[in-house]
C-alpha positions as CSV (number, residue, x, y, z in Angstrom):
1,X,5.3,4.3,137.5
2,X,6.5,7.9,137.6
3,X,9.6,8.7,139.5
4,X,9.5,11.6,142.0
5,X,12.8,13.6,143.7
6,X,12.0,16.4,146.3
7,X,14.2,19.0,147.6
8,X,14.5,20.7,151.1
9,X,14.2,24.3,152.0
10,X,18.1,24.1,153.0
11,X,19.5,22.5,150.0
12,X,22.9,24.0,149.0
13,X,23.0,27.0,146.0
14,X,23.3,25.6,142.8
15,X,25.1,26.7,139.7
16,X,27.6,29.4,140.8
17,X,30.2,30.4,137.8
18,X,33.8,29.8,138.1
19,X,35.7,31.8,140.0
20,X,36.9,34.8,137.8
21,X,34.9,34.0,134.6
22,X,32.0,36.2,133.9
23,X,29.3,35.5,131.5
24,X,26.9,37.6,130.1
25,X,24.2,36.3,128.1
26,X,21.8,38.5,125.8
27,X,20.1,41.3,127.8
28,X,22.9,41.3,130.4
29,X,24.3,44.7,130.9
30,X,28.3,44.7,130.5
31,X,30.2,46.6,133.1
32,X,32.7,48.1,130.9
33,X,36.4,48.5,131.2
34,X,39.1,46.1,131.4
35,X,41.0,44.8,128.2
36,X,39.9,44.6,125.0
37,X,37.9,41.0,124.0
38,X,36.5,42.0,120.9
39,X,38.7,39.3,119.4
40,X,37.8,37.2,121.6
41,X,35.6,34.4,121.4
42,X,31.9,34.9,123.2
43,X,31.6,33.4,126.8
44,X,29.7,30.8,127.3
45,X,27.2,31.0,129.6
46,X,27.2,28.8,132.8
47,X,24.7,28.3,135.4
48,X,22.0,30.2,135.9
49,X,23.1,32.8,132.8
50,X,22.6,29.9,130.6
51,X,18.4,31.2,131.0
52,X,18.4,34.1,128.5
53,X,14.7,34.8,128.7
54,X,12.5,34.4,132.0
55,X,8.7,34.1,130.5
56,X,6.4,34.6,133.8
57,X,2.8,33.5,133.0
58,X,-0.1,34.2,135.3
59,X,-3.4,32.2,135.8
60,X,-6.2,33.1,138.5
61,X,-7.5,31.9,141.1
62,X,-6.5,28.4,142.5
63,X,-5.0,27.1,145.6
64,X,-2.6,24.3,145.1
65,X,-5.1,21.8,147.3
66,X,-7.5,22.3,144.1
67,X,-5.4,21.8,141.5
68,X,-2.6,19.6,143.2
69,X,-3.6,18.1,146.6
70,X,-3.5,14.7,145.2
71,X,-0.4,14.9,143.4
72,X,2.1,12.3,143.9
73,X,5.1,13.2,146.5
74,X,3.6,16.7,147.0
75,X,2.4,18.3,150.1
76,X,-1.1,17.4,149.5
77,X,-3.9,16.5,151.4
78,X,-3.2,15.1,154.3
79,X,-4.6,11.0,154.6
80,X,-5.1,8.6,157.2
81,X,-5.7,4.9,156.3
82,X,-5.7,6.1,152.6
83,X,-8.7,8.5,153.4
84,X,-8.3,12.7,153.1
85,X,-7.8,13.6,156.7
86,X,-9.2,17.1,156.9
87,X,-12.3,18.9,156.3
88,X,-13.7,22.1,156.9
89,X,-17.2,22.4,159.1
90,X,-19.6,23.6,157.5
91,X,-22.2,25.8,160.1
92,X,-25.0,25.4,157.9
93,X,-25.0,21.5,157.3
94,X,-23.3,21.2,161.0
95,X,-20.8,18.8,159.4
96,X,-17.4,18.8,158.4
97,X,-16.9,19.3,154.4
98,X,-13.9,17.2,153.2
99,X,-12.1,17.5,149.6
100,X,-13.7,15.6,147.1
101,X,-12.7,15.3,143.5
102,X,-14.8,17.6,141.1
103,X,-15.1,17.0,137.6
104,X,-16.9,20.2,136.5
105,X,-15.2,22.5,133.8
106,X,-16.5,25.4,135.9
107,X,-16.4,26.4,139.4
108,X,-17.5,29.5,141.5
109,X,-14.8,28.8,144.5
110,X,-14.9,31.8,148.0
111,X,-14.4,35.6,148.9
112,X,-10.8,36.0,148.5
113,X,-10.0,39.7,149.6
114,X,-7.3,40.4,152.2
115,X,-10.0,40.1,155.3
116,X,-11.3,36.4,153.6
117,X,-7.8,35.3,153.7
118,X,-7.0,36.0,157.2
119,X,-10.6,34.6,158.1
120,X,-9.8,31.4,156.1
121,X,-6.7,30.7,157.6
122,X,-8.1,31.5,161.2
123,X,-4.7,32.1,163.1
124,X,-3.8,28.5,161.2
125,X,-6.5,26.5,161.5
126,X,-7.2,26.6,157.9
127,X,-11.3,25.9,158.3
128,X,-12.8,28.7,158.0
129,X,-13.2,28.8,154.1
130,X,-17.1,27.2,154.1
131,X,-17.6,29.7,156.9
132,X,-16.6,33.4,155.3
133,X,-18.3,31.9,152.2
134,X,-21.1,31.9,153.7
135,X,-20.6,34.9,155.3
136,X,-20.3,36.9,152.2
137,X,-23.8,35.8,150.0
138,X,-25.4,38.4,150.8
139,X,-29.0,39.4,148.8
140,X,-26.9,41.4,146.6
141,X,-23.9,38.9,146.0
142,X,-27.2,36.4,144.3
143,X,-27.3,38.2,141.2
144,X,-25.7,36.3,138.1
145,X,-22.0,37.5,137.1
146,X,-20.8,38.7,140.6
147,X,-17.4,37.6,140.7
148,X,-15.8,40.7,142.6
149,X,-13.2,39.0,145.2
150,X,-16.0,39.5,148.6
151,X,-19.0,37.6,146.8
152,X,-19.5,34.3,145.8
153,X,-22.7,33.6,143.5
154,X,-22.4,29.1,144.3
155,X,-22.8,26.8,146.7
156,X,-19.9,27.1,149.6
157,X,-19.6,23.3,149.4
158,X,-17.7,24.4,145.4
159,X,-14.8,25.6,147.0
160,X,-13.8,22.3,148.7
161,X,-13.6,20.7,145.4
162,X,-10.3,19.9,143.8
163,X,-8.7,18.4,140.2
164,X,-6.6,16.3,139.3
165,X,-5.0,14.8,135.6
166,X,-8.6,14.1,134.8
167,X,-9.1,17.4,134.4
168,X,-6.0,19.0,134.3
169,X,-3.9,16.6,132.0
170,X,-1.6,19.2,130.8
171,X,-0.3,21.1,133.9
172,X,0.0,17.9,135.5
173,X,2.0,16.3,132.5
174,X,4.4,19.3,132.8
175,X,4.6,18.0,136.7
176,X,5.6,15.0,135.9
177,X,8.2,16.4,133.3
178,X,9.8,19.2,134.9
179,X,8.9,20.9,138.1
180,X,6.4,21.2,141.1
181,X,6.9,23.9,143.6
182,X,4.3,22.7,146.0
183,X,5.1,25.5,148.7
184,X,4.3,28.7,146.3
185,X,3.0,31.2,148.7
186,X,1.1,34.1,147.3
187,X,2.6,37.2,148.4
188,X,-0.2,38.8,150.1
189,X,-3.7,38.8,151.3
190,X,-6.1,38.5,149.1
191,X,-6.9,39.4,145.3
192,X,-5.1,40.1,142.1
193,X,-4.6,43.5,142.5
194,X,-2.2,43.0,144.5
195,X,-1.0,39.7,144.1
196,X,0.3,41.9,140.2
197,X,1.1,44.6,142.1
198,X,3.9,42.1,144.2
199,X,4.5,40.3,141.3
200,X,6.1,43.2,139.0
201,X,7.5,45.4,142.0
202,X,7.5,43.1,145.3
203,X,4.7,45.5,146.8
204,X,1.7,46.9,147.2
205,X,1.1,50.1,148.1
206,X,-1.3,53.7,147.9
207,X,0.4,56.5,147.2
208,X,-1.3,60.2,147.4
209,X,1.6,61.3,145.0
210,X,1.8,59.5,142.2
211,X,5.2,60.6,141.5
212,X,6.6,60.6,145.0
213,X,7.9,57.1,146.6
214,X,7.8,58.0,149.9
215,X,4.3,58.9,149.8
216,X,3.7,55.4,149.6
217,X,2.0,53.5,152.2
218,X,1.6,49.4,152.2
219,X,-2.2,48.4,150.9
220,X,-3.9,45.5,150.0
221,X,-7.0,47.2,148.8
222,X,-9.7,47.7,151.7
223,X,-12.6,50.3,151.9
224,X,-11.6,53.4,149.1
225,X,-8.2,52.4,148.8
226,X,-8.3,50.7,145.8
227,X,-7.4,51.9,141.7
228,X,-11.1,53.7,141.2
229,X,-10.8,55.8,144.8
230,X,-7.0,57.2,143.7
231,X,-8.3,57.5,140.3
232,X,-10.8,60.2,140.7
233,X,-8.3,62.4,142.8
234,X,-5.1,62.1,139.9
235,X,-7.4,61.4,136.9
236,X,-4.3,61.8,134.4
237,X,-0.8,60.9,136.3
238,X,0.2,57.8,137.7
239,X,-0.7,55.9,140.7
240,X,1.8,53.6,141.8
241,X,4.9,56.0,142.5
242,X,7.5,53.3,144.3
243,X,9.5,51.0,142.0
244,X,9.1,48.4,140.3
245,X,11.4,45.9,138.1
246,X,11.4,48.0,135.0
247,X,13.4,50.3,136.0
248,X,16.0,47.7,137.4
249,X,15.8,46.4,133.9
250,X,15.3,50.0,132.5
251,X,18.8,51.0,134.0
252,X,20.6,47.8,133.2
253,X,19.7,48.0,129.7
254,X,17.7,44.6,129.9
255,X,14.8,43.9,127.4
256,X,11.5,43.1,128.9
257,X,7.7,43.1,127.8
258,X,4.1,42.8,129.6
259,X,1.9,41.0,127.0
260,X,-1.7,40.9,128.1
261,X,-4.6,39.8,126.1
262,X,-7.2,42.1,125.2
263,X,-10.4,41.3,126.5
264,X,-12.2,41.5,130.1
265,X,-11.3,41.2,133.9
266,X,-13.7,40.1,136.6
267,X,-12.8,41.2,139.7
268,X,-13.8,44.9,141.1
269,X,-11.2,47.2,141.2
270,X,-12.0,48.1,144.4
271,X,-11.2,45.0,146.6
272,X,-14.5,45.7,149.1
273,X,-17.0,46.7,146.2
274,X,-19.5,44.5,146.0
275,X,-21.2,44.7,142.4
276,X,-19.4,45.7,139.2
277,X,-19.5,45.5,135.2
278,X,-16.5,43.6,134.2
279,X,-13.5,45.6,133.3
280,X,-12.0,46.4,130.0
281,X,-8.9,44.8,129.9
282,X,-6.0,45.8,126.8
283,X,-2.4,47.0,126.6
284,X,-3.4,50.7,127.0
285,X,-5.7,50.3,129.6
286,X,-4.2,50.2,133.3
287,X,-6.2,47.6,135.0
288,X,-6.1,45.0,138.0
289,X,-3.9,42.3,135.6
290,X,-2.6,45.4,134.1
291,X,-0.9,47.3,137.0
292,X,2.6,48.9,134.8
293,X,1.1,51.5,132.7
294,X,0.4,53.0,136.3
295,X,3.8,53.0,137.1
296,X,5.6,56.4,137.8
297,X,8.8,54.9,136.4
298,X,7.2,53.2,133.1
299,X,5.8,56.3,132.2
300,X,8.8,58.3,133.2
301,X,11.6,55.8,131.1
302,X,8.9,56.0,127.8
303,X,8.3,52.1,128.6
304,X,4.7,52.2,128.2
305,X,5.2,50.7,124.3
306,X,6.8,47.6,126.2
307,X,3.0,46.7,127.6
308,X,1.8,44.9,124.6
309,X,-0.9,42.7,123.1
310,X,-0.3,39.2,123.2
311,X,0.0,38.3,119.4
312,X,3.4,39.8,119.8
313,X,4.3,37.3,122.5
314,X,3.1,34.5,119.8
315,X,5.5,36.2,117.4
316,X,8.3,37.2,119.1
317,X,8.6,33.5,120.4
318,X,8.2,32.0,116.2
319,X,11.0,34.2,115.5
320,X,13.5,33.7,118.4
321,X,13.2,37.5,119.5
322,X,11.6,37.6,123.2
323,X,13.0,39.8,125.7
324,X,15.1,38.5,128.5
325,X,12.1,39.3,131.0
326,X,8.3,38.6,130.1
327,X,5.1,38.6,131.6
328,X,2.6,37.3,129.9
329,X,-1.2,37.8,131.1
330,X,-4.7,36.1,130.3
331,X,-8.3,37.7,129.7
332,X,-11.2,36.7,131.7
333,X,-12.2,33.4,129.4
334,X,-8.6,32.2,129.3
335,X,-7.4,32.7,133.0
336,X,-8.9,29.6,135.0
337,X,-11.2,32.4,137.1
338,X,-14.0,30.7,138.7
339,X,-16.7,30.6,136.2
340,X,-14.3,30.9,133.7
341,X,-13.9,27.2,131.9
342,X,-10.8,24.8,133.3
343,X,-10.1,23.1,130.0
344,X,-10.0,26.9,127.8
345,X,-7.7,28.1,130.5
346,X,-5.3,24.8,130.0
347,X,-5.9,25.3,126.9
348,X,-4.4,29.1,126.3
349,X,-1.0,28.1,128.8
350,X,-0.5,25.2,126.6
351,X,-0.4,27.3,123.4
352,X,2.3,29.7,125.0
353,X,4.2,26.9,126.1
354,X,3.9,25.5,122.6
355,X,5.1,28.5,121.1
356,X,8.4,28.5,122.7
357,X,9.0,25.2,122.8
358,X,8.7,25.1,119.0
359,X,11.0,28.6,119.3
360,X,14.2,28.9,118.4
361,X,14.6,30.7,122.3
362,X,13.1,27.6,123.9
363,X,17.0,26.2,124.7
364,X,17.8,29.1,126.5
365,X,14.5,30.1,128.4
366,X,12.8,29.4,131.6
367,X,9.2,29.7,132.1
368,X,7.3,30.1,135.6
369,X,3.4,29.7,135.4
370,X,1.6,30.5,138.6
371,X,-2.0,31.5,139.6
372,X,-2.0,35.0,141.3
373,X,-4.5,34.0,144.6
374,X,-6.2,31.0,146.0
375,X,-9.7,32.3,144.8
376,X,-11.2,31.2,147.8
377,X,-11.3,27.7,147.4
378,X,-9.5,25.6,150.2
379,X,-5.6,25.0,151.3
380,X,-4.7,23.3,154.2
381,X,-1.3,24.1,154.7
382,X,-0.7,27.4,156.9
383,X,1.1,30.3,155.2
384,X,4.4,31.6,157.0
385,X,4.5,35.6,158.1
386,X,6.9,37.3,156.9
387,X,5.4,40.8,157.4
388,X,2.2,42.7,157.3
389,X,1.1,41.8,153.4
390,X,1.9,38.3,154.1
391,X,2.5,35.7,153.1
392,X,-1.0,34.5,151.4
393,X,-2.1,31.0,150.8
394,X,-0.3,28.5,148.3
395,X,-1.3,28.5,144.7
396,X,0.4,25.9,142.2
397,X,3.5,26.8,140.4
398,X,5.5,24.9,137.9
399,X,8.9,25.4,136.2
400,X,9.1,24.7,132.5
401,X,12.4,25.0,131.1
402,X,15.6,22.6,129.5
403,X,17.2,22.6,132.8
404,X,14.5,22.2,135.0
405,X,15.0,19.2,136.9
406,X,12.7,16.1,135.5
407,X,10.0,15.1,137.4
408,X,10.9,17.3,140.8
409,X,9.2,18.4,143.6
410,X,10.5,21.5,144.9
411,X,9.3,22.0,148.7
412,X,11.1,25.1,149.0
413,X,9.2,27.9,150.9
414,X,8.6,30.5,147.4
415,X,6.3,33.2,146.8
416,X,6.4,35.5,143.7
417,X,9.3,37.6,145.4
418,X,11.5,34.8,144.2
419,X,10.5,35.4,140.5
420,X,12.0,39.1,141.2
421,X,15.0,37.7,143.1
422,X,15.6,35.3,140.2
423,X,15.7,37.8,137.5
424,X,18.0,40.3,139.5
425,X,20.4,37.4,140.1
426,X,20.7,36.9,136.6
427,X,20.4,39.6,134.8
428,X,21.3,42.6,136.9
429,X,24.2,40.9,139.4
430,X,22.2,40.8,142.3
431,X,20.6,44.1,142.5
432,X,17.6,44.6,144.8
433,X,14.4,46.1,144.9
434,X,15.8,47.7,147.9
435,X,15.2,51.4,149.0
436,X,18.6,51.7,150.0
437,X,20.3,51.1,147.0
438,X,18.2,51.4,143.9
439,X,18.2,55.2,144.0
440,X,14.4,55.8,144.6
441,X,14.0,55.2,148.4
442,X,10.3,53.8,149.3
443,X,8.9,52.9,152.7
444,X,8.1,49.1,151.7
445,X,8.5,47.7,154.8
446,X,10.2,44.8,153.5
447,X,13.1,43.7,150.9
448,X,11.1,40.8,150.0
449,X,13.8,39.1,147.9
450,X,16.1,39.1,151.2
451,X,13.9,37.2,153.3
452,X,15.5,34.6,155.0
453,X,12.5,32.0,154.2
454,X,12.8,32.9,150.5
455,X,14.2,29.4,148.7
456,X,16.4,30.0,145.7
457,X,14.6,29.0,141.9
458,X,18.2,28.0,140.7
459,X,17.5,25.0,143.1
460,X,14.9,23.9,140.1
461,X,17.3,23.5,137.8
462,X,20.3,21.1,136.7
463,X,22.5,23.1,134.4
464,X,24.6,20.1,133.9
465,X,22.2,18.2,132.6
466,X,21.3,17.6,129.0
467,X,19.4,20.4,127.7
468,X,15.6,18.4,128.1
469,X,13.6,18.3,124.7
470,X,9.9,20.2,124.0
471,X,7.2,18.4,125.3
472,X,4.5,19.4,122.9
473,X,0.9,19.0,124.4
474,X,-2.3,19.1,122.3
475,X,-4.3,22.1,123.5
476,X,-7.6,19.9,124.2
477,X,-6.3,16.9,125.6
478,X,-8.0,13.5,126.6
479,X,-7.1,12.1,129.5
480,X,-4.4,9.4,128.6
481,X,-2.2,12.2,126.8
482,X,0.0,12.7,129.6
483,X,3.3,11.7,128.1
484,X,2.4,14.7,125.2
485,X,4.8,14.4,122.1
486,X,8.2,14.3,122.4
487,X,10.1,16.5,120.1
């Protein structure tokens, strides 16, 4: 019998240092002065400086109901009399849909762009994802390989599916070890454009300067707003001109990378378009998982070298030399994308995993793999507002680290704004993605690591506890490998 401990969204803060004792861990920025320690022995970090390295990992396309809703002492579906309680009607079949557990290795799931969101939560009702997928197969959304985020090529009934360690053995054996943040809210409406767009900068805007922050204007990619549109009208220069976390880290003297693997991405990059070729997707090439080469500040700070193809995540983490910030993103085949397979998408997170548990970083690092948008398929729990973006709809996240707590399930209310908010807390002393002090004044509308709903990631972790061994998973797992090897 597994044991299960949950956390409310107003448990205390966790892991503050001792009063007057500063640590700084490797990628910290020293502030200087004071007397001379070079005597001295190092500090030792405490608390949340004990992470060193923050490795963010980024799947597609899953709502936590699909991939968690039947996960022990999580805010799953809701039963009666041991029955799922909920279901979505379906105005074809004039019947409600409920959840049912589906073993395929492939799924198709809904329309996910910022309209389908709004239309599937339905003012928080959360049934009307059968209903915009249906709304969206239009003659031209039948032909094979449309998989743009407003077309849907499978049977409405797909996205009602869901998983569980059947399927998923892996992510739900690093559940069961560490942690479970079953209230991970995607930061905005809709598809992974954005949803990458939040996730390295805390927004998503157009800007008709690419060089000019306040000619930025909040977007989630309707009708000619997306990447193509501002392409054709700055075909050299940059397009995202407010700032992002690089230059946080830039200024602080913090090492970070973007690995991506070089492949394809499915998704139009035009949220509304219809029909398109899938993308080319590699370090060089700005694209919808690949959103920093398009930064203004990466371009200006001569970071573009820190975007970088994926075999030197593999080997940075074999030699115990990856940066103190990390993304790390799939291609098409390896992302868990609907028609993309379930077990080759396990497959590739459990190989990064691997490498840094078998790393000499893995003592000191923290990893947080989440999926960037609910993909259509259903949720049932309502997303809280917190302003015009959003919040989206939940998608699973997990907490991999030494010090995570074993076997917890965070309910916290989290969206990828807490990944930033993390990171400046430990590595740059609290600074903000504000427009008020970072000295390049956007009009986001909102400070999203400030909001008041925002939970706290240090909550995840026990830095008192004894540093948790590797849990070593085979990348094709059967289904009674759970426990994984203990190292």
């Amino acid at each position: 019998m597994w044991a299960f401990r949950t956390v409310g969204v107003t448990a205390a803060l966790f892991g503050l240092l001792t009063a007057g004792v500063v640590a700084l861990a490797p990628g910290h920025a020293s502030s200087g002065g004071g007397r001379d320690l070079s005597d001295a022995a190092p500090a030792v970090p405490s608390g949340i400086h004990k992470i060193q390295h923050v490795v963010m990992i980024m799947q597609e396309n899953r709502s936590f109901d699909s991939y968690f809703g039947t996960y022990p002492g999580a805010d799953g579906f809701p039963r009666k009399n041991g029955r799922i309680a909920v279901c979505v009607p379906d105005p074809l079949k004039h019947r409600c849909i409920r959840p049912f557990h589906d073993p395929h290795d492939r799924n198709v799931g809904g329309p996910h762009g910022p309209l389908d969101a709004l239309r599937d939560i339905n003012g928080g009702k959360m049934d009307g994802f059968i209903r915009v997928a249906l709304d969206g197969k239009l003659e031209r959304c039948q032909l094979a390989g449309a998989t743009n985020p407003d077309c849907t090529g499978g049977p409405p009934a797909d996205l009602m599916g869901y998983h569980d360690a059947r399927e998923l053995p892996n992510y739900w054996a690093y559940a069961h070890r560490f942690v479970l943040q079953d209230h991970m809210f995607e930061p905005n409406y809709g598809w992974s454009l954005p949803a990458h767009l939040f996730a390295v900068s805390g927004w998503s805007a157009k800007c008709t300067n690419g060089t000019d922050p306040k000619t930025c204007t909040s977007n989630l990619g309707g009708p000619g707003h997306g990447p193509e549109s501002t392409r054709k009208l700055n075909l050299h220069g940059p397009l995202y001109a407010w700032t992002d976390l690089t230059y946080l880290l830039h200024r602080h003297h913090v090492s970070w990378a973007y690995y991506i693997a070089k492949g394809w991405q499915p998704d139009c990059e035009n949220g509304y378009t219809l029909l398109c070729r899938p993308g080319l997707q590699r370090p060089g090439t700005p694209s919808i998982w690949n959103p920093l080469p398009d930064f203004a500040t990466v371009r200006r700070d001569g970071q573009l070298r820190n975007v970088e193809g994926v075999s030197n995540f593999f080997r940075a983490a074999r030699t115990g030399h990856l940066p103190a910030v990390t993304w790390v993103e799939p291609d098409w085949k390896h992302s868990d994308h609907p028609r993309a397979r379930i077990s080759v998408g396990q497959a590739w997170v459990t190989s990064l995993v691997n490498a840094v548990m078998r790393g000499p970083d893995w003592k000191s690092t923290a990893i947080f793999l989440a999926w960037d948008d609910w993909g259509g398929f259903y949720d049932h729990v309502d997303p809280p507002r917190v302003d015009r973006n959003g919040y989206g709809l939940r998608v699973p996240a997990l907490v991999i680290s030494p010090y995570a707590k074993r076997g917890y399930v965070d309910h916290q209310v989290l969206s990828f704004d807490a990944y930033l908010k993390f990171i400046e807390d430990d590595f740059l002393g609290g600074a903000r993605l504000d427009p008020k002090t970072d000295g390049r004044p956007d009009p986001r509308p909102t400070v999203r690591e400030n909001v008041p709903i925002l939970g706290n990631l240090v909550k995840d972790f026990d830095f008192s506890q004894a540093p948790q061994k590797t849990v070593l998973l085979p990348t094709y797992p059967h289904d009674d490998t759970i426990g994984g090897r203990v190292g």
